[in-house]
Structures are given as C-alpha cells and as structure tokens.
C-alpha positions as CSV (number, residue, x, y, z in Angstrom):
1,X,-70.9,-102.5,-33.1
2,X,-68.0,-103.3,-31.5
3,X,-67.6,-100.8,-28.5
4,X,-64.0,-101.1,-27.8
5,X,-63.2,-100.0,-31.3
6,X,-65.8,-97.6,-31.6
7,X,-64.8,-96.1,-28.0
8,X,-61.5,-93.6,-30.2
9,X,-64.4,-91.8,-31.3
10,X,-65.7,-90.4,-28.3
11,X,-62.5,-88.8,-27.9
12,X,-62.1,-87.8,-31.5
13,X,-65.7,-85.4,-31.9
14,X,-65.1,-83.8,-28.3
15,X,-61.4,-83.4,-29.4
16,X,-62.7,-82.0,-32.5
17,X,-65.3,-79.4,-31.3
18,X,-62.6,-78.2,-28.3
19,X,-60.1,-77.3,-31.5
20,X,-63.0,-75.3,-33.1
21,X,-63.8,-73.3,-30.0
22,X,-60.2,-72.8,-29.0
23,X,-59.2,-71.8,-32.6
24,X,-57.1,-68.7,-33.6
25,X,-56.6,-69.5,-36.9
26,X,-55.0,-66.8,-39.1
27,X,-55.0,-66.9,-43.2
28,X,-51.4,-68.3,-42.9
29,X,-51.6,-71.2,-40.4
30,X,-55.0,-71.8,-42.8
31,X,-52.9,-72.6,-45.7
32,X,-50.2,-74.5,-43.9
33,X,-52.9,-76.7,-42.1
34,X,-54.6,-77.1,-45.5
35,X,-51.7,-78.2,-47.0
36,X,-50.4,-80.6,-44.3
37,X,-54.0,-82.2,-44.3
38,X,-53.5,-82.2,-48.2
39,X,-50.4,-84.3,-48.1
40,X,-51.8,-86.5,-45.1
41,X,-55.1,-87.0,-47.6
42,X,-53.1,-88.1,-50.2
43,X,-51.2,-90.6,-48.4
44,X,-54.6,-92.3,-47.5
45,X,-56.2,-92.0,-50.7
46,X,-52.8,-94.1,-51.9
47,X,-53.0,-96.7,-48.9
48,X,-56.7,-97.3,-49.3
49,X,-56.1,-97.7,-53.6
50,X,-54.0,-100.6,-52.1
51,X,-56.5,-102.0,-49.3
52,X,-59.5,-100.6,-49.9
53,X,-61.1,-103.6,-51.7
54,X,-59.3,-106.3,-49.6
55,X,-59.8,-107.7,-46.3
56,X,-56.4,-108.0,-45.0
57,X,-56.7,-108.4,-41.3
58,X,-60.1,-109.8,-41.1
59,X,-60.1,-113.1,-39.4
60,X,-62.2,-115.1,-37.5
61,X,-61.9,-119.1,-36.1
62,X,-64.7,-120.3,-38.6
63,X,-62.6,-118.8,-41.6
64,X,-59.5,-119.1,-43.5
65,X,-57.1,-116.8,-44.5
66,X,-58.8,-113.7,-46.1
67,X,-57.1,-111.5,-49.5
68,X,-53.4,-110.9,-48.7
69,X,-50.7,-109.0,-47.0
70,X,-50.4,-105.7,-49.3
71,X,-46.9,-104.6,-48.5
72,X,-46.6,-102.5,-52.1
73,X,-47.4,-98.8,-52.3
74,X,-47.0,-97.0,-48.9
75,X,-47.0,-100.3,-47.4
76,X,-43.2,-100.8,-48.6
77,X,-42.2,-97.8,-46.0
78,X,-44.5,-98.1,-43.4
79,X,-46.9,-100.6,-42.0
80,X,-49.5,-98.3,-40.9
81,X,-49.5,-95.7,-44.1
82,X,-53.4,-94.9,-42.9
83,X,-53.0,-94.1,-39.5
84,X,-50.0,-91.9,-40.3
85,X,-52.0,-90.1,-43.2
86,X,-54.5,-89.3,-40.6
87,X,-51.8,-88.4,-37.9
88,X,-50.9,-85.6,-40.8
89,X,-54.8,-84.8,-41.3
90,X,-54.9,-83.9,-37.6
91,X,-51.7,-82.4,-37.5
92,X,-52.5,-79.9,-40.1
93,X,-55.9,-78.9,-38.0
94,X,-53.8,-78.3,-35.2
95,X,-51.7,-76.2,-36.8
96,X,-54.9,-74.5,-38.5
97,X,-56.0,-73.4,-35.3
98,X,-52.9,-71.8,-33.9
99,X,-53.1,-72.7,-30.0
100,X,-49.9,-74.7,-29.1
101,X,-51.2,-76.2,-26.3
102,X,-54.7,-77.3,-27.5
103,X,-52.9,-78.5,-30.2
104,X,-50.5,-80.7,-28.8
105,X,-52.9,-82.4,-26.2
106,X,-54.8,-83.2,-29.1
107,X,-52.1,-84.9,-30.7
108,X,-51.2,-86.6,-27.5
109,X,-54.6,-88.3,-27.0
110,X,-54.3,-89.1,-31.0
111,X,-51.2,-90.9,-30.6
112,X,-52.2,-92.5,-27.9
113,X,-55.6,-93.8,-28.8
114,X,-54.6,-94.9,-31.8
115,X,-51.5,-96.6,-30.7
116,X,-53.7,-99.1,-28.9
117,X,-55.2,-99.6,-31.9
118,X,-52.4,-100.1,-33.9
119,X,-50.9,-102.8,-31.5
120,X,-54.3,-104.7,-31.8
121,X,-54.7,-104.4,-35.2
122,X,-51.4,-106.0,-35.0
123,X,-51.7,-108.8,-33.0
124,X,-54.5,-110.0,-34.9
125,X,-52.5,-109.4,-38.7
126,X,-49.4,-111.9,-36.8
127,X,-52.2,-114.7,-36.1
128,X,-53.1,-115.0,-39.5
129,X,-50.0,-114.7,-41.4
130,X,-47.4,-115.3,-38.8
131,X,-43.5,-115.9,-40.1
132,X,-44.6,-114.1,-43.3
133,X,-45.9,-110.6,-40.7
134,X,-42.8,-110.9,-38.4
135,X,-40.8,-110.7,-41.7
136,X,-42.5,-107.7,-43.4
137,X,-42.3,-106.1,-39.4
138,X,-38.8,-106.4,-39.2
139,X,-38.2,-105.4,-42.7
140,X,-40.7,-102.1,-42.0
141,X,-41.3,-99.8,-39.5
142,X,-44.7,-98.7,-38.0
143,X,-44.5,-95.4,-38.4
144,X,-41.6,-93.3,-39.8
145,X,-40.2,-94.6,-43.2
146,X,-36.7,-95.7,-43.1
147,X,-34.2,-97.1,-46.1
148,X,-35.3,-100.6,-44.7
149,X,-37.4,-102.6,-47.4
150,X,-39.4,-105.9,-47.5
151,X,-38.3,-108.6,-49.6
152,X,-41.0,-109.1,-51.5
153,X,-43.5,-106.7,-52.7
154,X,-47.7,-107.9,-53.1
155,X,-50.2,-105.2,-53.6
156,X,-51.5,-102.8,-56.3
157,X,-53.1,-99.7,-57.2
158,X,-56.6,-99.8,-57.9
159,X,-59.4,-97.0,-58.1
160,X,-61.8,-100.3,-56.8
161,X,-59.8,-99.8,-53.9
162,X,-60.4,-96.0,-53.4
163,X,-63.9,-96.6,-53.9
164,X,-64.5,-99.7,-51.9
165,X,-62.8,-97.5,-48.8
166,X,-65.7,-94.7,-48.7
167,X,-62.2,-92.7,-48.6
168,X,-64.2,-89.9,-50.3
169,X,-66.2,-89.0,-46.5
170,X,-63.1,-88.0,-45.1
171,X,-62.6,-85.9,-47.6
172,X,-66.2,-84.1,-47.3
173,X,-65.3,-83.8,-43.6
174,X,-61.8,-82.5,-43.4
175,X,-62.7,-80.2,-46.3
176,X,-65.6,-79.1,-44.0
177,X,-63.7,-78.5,-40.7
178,X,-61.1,-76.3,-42.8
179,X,-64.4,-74.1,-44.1
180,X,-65.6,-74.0,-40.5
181,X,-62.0,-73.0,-39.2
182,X,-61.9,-70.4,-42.2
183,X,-65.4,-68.5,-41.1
184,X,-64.7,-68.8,-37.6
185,X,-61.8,-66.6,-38.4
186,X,-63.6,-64.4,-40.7
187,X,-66.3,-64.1,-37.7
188,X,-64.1,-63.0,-35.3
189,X,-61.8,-60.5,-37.2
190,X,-64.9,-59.3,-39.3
191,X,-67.8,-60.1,-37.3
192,X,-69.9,-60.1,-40.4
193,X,-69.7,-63.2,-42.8
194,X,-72.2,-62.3,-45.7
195,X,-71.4,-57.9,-46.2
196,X,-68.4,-56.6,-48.1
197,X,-66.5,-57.6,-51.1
198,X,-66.1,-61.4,-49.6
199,X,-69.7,-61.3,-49.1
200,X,-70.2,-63.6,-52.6
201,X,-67.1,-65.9,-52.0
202,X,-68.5,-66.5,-48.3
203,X,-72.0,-68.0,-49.5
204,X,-70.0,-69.9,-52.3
205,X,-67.9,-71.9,-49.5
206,X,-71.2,-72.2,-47.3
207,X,-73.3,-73.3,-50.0
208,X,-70.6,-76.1,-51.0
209,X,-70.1,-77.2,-47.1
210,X,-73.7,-77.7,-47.0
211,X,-73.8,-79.8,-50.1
212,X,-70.6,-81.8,-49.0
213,X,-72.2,-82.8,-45.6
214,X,-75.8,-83.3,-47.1
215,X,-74.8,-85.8,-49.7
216,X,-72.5,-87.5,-47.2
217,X,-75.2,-87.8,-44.8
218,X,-78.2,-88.5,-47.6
219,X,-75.8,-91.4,-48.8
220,X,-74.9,-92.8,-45.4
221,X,-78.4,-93.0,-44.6
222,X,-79.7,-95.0,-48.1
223,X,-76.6,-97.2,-47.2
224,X,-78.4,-97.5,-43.5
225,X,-81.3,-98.3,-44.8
226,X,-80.5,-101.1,-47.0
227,X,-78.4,-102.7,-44.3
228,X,-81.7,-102.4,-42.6
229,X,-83.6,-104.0,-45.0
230,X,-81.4,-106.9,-45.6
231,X,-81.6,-108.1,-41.9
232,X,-85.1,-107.8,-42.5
233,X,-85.5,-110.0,-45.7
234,X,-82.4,-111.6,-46.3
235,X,-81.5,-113.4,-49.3
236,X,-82.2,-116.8,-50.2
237,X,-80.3,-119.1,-49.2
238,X,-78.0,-116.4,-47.0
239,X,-79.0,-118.0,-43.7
240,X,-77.6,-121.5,-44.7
C-alpha cells in the first residue's frame, strides 16, 4: 500500500462521519443532494466506460508505455472527468445535510487533498507521454469544461470499462450515505423509524442498505482472499 496515496482517506471517513453527525437534512435538500450526486455518478460511470479497463498513467522504469492517452468522452472537456464527478458526489452530501459551514470546510479539505493528487497524477501522465500530454493540457482544462478542444480524439465507450473500474462500490456507498442521511432525518423529526404509515417503506430502504453493503463487503473480501492466495501459490512460471 502505498501510504501517501492512501493517506486522502483518512481525511475522507472522519470528513464523512462529521457530515453525518452535523446533518440537518430536510426532504428538500435530500432530493437536491441526491440529484447532484446523481449527475456527479454519472459523470464517473462515463469516464471509467473510457478508463476503466486501461492503464493510462501507470508507469514504472522497468516498463514501456502502457494502453493510451483516452482524451474521448469526458476526457475531450476536462482532464480530470473522475475527480470532478466525485467533487459533484460530495457536493450533493453537503448540500444533503444542510449546514453551510460543515459543508464548505468539507469541500475545502476535498479540493485540497485531491488537488495534490491531481498535480501528481499529472506529473507522472507528462513522463510518459510528454509533447503528446502538454498538447492535450493546453488544448483542455483540469477542471471546468471550456469551448477549448484537443485535436485528436482516442478513447471509447466500453461496459469492460465500467466493469473493470469496480465503479459499482461507489454506487453501493453513496446510495448508502443518502439512506443514512434520510433516517437520520426521520429519527430526529419522528423519533420513531419502524411505527406509522412509513413504518413498511422504512424496513424496505434498511433491508436494501444492508444488502448493498453486505454484498460489497462479501465481494471485497473473496477478491481479498484470492489476492491472498496467489502470493501464496503463485502461478507457474509468474516469478520468472
């Protein structure tokens, strides 16, 4: 694991659990969270149907060049379509949760720790492909689409790439932050999740959280586990 990578995340969960506790959500800002995260979910689903499958910054000194630059799809207005989408994602939580100050320090410390990111992700896309990179950068913009276009166009949609990209766990976890925003906000107006006409609804929406998250987590761990066992008998002939 590489920590300096990884290190966003402990920033992201405590981030996360503060906008829970600190939530005033109302059936209103609900919808027009769920809708921004909506549109900010679609834009990644689209990016990843691009990237998903190919390895497009991945480089190391013992290899060559690896897949290609995708500047097609979302790619051909900005350079960083994913990071945006989730930018959107987290924009419609905050929005969910109706508290204008937790809401924009969270989006401070989002832009922030992904902007490092971003510029490293960066550097290491301009080592491999270099003129062709500065080309597409000057043509595109990192962040907010403009009338500005590259010259040439490579990439295209693929559901490999959707399903190469794991994109569906986001899903399963914004969808389940939205259903723990929505009873939070039942709890506190109602103070009773399961009685009343809603009752019904209410175990519906818990019952498909729990199933979300439970096959999230069963599959991550079979994936786990045969990572686990491949270090521990490797293939033949995949140590030479």
């Amino acid at each position: 694991m590489n920590l300096p990578r990884k290190a966003r995340f402990f920033w992201v969960y405590p981030l996360a659990v503060w906008l829970f506790v600190t939530a005033d959500a109302s059936e209103a800002s609900l919808r027009l969270g769920a809708a921004f995260a909506l549109l900010g979910e679609a834009l990644r689903l689209w990016a990843n149907s691009y990237v998903g499958h190919r390895k497009v910054n991945a480089t190391s000194q013992a290899q060559p060049k690896i897949g290609h630059l995708i500047t097609a799809g979302p790619y051909t207005y900005v350079r960083n379509p994913l990071y945006v989408g989730t930018f959107i994602i987290s924009l419609g939580f905050c929005v969910a949760v109706r508290n204008i100050w937790v809401a924009a320090g969270g989006l401070v410390v989002l832009a922030v720790i992904y902007r490092g990111k971003v510029q490293e992700e960066e550097e290491v896309i301009q080592q491999e492909w270099g003129d062709e990179f500065h080309a597409y950068r000057q043509a595109v913009p990192r962040w907010f689409p403009t009338f500005r276009r590259p010259a040439h166009r490579y990439g295209a949609w693929s559901w490999q790439g959707i399903k190469a990209s794991k994109e569906f766990k986001t899903v399963i976890w914004v969808t389940a932050g939205f259903l723990a925003l929505y009873f939070q906000k039942e709890w506190r107006q109602e103070h009773a999740l399961f009685a009343g006409p809603e009752g019904t609804a209410h175990v519906a929406l818990l019952l498909l959280g729990s199933v979300l998250i439970a096959s999230d987590l069963f599959f991550e761990g079979l994936r786990l586990l045969r990572r686990s066992r491949s270090k521990t008998h490797p293939t033949p002939g995949a140590a030479a």
